[in-house]
Every structure is written in C-alpha cells, then in structure tokens.
KEVO-390777 format. One record per atom (N, C-alpha, C): residue in one letter; atom name; z, x, y. Coordinates in Angstrom, 2 decimals, m for minus. Layout:
# residues N
- rotor / lolum / pz / px / py
- A / CA / Z / X / Y
...
END
This chain:
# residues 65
- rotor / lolum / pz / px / py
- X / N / 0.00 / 0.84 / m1.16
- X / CA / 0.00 / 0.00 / 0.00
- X / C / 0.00 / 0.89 / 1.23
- X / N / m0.92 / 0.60 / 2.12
- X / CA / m0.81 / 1.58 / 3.18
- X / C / m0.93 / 0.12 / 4.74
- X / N / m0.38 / 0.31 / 5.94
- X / CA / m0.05 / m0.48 / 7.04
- X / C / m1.43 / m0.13 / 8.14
- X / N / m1.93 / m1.02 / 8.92
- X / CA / m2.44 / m0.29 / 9.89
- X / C / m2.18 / m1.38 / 11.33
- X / N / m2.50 / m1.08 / 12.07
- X / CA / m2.70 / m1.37 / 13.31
- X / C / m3.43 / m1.80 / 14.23
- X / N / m4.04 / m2.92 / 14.65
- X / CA / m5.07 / m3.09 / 15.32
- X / C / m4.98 / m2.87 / 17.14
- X / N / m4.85 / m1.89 / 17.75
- X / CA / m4.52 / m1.95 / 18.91
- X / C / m6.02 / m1.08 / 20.12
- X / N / m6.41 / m1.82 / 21.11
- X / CA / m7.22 / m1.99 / 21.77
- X / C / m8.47 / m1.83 / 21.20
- X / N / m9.12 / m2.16 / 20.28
- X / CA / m10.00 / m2.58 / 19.74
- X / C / m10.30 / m1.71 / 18.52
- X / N / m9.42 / m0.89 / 18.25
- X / CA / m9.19 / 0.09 / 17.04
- X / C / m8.26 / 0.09 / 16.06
- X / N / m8.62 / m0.48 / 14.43
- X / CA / m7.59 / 0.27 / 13.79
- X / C / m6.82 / 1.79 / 13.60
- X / N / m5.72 / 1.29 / 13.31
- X / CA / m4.98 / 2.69 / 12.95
- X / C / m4.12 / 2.58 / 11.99
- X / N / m4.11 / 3.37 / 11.16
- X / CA / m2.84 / 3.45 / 9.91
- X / C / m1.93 / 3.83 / 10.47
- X / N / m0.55 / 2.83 / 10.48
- X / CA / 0.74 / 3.46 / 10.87
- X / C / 1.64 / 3.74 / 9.84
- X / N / 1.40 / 3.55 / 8.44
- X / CA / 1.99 / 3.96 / 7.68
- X / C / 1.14 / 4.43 / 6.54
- X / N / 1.89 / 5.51 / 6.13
- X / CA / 0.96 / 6.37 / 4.95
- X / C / 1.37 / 5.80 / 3.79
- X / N / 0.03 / 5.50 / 3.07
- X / CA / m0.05 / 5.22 / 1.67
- X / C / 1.27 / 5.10 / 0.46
- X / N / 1.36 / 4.46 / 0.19
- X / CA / 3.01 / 4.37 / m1.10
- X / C / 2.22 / 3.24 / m1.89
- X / N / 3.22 / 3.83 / m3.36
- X / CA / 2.96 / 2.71 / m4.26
- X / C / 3.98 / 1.96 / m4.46
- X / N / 3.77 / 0.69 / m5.40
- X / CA / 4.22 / m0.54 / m5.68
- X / C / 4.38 / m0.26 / m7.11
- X / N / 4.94 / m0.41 / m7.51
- X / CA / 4.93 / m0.46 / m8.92
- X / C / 4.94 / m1.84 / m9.59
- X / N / 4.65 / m2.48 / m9.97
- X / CA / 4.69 / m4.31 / m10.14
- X / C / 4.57 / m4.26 / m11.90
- X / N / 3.90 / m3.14 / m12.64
- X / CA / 3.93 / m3.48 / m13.99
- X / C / 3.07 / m4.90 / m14.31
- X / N / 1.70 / m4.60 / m13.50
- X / CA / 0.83 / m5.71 / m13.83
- X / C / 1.58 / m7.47 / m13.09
- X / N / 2.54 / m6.84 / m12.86
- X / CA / 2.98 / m8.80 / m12.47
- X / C / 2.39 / m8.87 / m11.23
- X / N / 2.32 / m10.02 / m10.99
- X / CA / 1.99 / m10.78 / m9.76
- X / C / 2.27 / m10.41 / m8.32
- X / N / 1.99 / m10.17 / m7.11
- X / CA / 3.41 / m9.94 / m6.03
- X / C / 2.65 / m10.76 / m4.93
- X / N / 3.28 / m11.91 / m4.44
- X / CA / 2.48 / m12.89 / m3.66
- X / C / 2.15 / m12.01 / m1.89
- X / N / 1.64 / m12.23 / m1.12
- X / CA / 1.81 / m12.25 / 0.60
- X / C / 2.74 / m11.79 / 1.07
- X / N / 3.81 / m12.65 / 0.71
- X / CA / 5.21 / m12.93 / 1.23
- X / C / 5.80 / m11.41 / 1.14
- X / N / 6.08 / m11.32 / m0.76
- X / CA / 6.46 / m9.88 / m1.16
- X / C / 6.20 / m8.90 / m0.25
- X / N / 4.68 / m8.96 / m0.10
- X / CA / 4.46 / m7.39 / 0.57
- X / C / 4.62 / m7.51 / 1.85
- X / N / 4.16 / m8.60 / 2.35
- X / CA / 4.58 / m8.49 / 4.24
- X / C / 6.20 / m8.24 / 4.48
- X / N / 7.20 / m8.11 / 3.07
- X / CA / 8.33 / m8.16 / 3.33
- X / C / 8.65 / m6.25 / 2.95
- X / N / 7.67 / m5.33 / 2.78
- X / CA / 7.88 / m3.78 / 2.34
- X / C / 7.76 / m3.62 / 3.84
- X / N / 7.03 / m4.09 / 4.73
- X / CA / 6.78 / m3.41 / 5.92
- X / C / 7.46 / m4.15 / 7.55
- X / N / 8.54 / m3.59 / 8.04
- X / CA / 9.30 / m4.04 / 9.55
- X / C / 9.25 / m3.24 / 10.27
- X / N / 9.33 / m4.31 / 11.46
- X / CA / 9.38 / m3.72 / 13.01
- X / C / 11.07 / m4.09 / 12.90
- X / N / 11.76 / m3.03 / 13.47
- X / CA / 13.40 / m3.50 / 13.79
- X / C / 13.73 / m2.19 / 14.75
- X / N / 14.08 / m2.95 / 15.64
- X / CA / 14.91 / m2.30 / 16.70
- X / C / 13.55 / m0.93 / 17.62
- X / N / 14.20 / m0.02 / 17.14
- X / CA / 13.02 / 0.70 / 17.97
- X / C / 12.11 / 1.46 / 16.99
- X / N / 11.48 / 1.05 / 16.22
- X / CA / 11.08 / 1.78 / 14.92
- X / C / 10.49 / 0.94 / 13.87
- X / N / 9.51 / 1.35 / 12.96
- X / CA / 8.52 / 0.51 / 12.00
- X / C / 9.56 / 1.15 / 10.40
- X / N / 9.65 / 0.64 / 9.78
- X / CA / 10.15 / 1.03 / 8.20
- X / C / 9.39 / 0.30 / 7.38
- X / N / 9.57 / 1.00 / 6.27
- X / CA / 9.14 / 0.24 / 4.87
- X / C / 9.96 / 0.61 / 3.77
- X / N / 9.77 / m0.48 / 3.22
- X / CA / 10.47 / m0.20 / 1.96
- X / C / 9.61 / 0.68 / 0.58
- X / N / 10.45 / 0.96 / m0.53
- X / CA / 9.81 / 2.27 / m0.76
- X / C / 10.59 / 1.77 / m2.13
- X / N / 9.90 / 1.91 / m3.36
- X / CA / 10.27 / 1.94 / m5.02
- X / C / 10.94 / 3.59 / m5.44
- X / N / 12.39 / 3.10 / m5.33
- X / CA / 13.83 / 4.02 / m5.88
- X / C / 13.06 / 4.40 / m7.53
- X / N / 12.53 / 5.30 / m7.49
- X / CA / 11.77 / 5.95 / m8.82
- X / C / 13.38 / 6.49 / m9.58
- X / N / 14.38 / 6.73 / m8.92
- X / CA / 15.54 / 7.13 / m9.99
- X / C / 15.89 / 5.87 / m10.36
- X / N / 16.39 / 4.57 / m9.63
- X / CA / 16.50 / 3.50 / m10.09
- X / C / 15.87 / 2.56 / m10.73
- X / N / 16.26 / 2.52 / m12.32
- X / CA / 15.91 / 1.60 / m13.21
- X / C / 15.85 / 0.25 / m13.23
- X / N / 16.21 / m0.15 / m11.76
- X / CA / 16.14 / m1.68 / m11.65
- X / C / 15.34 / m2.26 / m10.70
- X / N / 14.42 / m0.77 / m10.25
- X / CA / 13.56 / m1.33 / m9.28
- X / C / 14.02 / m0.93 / m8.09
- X / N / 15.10 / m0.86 / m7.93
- X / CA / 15.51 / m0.51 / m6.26
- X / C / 14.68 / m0.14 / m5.37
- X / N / 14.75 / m0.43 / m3.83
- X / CA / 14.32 / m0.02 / m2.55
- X / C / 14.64 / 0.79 / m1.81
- X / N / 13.80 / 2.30 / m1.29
- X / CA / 14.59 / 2.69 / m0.54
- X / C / 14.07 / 2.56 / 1.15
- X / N / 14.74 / 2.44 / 1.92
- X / CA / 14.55 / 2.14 / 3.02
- X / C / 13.60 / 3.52 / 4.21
- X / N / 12.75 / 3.54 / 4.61
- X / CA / 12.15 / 4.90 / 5.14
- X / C / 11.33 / 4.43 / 6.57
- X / N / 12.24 / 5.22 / 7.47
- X / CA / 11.24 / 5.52 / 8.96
- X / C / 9.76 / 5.71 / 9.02
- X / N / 8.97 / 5.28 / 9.31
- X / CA / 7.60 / 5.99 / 9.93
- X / C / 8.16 / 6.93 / 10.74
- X / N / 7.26 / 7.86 / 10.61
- X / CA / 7.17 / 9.30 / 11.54
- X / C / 6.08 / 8.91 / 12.50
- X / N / 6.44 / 9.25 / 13.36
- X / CA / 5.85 / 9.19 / 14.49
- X / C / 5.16 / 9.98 / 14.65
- X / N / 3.71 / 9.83 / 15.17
- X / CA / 2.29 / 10.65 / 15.00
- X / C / 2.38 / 11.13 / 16.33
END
C-alpha cells in the first residue's frame, strides 16, 4: 500500500510503499483508509508488527521529504 497526494494539479506519494499482509482475505475501503491519518501535526500509518503473531499494528511517522 503506498499514499499519495493530489496537490496543485500534481500527484505525490506521501507515503512509501508497506505491505498488508491479509493472507488472501478480503480487506474492504474502510480497512485501508483506516492504515493511513492526518493527526495533529503529522501523517502516520499503520504498519503489520511482523514480531506479533496476532497481527498487531505498529504506529509510524511519515518523514518528511
């Protein structure tokens, strides 16, 4: 999954590429518009906890270009 940006008549990727891991299941709209926030002064996404066996999220800043 990678984010981009449509600002003055140009896309831009604001977030670099990550995977999903889903194991073939389903993941509706909702799911994924919910990996990527605007909060406070800063864009995050959520991110698949590869040590955690239950799937976990880890929470990660965009870097600022």
């Amino acid at each position: 999954m990678t984010t981009y940006s449509f600002t003055k008549g140009i896309w831009k990727q604001t977030v670099e590429p990550f995977l999903i891991p889903t194991g073939c299941d389903f993941m509706t709209d909702e799911d994924l518009q919910k990996r990527v926030i605007k909060e406070n002064d800063g864009i995050y996404y959520y991110e698949t906890d590869p040590n955690d066996e239950n799937g976990g999220l880890l929470k990660k800043r965009v870097a600022e270009k």
